[in-house]
N, C-alpha and C positions, 0 to 999 in steps of 0.2 A: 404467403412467403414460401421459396423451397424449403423442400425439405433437411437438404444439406445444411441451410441456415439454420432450420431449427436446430438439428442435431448439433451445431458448434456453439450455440447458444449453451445447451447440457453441457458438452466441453466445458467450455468458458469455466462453465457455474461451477460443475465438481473442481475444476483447475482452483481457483479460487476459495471453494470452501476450503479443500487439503494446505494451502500455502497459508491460507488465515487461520487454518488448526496450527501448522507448525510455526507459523510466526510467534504466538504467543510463547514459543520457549526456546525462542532466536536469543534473547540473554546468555542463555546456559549454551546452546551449541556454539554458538560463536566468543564465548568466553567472556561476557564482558567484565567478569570480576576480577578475569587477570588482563585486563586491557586498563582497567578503570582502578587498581591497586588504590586500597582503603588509605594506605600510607606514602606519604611525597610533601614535597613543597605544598605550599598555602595557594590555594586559586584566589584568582577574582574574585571581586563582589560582583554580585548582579545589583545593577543599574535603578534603582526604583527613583517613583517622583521626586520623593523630597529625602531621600537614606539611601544606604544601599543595604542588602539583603548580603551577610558571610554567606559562601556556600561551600559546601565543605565536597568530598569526595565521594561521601554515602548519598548527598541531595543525588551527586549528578547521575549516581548508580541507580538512584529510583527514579531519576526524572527517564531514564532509558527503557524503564519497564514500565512508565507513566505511556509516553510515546510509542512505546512497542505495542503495548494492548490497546489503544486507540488506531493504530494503524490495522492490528490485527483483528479487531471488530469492523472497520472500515470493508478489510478483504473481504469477509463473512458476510457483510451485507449487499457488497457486491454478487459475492457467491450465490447467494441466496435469490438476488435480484434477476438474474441469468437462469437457475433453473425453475424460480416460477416467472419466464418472461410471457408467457400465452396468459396470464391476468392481467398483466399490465404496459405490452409493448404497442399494440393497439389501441389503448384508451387517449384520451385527451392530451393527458398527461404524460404518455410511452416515449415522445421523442425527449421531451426534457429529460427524464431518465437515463434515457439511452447516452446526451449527452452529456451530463452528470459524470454517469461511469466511464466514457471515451475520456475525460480528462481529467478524472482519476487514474487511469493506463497512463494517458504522456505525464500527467505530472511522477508518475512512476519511475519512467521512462527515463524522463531527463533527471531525474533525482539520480541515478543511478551512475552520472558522470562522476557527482559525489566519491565513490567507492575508485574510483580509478579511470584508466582507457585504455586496460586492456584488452586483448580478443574477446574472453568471455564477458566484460562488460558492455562493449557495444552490442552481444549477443544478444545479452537480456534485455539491452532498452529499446533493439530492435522489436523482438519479442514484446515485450509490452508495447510498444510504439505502434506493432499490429494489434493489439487487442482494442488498442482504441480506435484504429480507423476502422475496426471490423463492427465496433459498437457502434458507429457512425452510418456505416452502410446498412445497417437492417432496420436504422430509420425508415428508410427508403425502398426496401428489398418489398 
């Protein structure tokens, strides 16, 4: 593989470790406690088989930091998978990997419509929309 590839591979990795450090306190910088206010009207029930589940405003507060640290160990793992890629991008199993993480990027990607369509939004899932065909191409590189 060039070398260029390996070194954006490192990119990649450290890009990813830092963003899965700071994701985990994506609650607190983006404020969700004053988005998510402990006090308001009554929500929905969540839908179960045979009941429904009250959920109140504190559920939905923890189900955001439930989701957030899952997403942000996801990154980590990604991170992590990108700067030891020379143990396992060649192995049997390196393509599945590699594709794994390319759709973990677009499903990023297009998650990101989510948030808005503004300039900087299409910026980011451009951005991520590369990272996953770049994880695609060093199947092959």
């Amino acid at each position: 593989m060039l070398l260029w590839l390996h070194n954006l591979l490192y990119v990649c990795g450290a890009f990813a470790l830092i963003l899965g450090a700071l994701h985990f306190f994506f609650p607190l910088l983006f404020d969700f406690r004053g988005a998510i206010p402990s006090q308001g009207d009554a929500l929905k029930p969540f839908p179960l088989v045979v009941t429904k589940y009250p959920t109140t405003r504190s559920d939905i507060y923890g189900l955001v930091w439930v989701m957030n640290g899952a997403a942000s160990f996801a990154i980590l793992t990604v991170g992590i998978l990108d700067v030891f890629w020379s143990v396992w991008l060649r192995s049997a199993y390196g393509a599945l990997i590699a594709i794994w993480i390319a759709l973990f990027y677009f499903l990023r990607a297009a998650s990101q419509l989510a948030m808005g369509r503004r300039r900087g939004d299409w910026l980011i899932l451009f951005a991520f929309a590369m990272l996953g065909i770049f994880h695609l191409l060093v199947i092959f590189a």
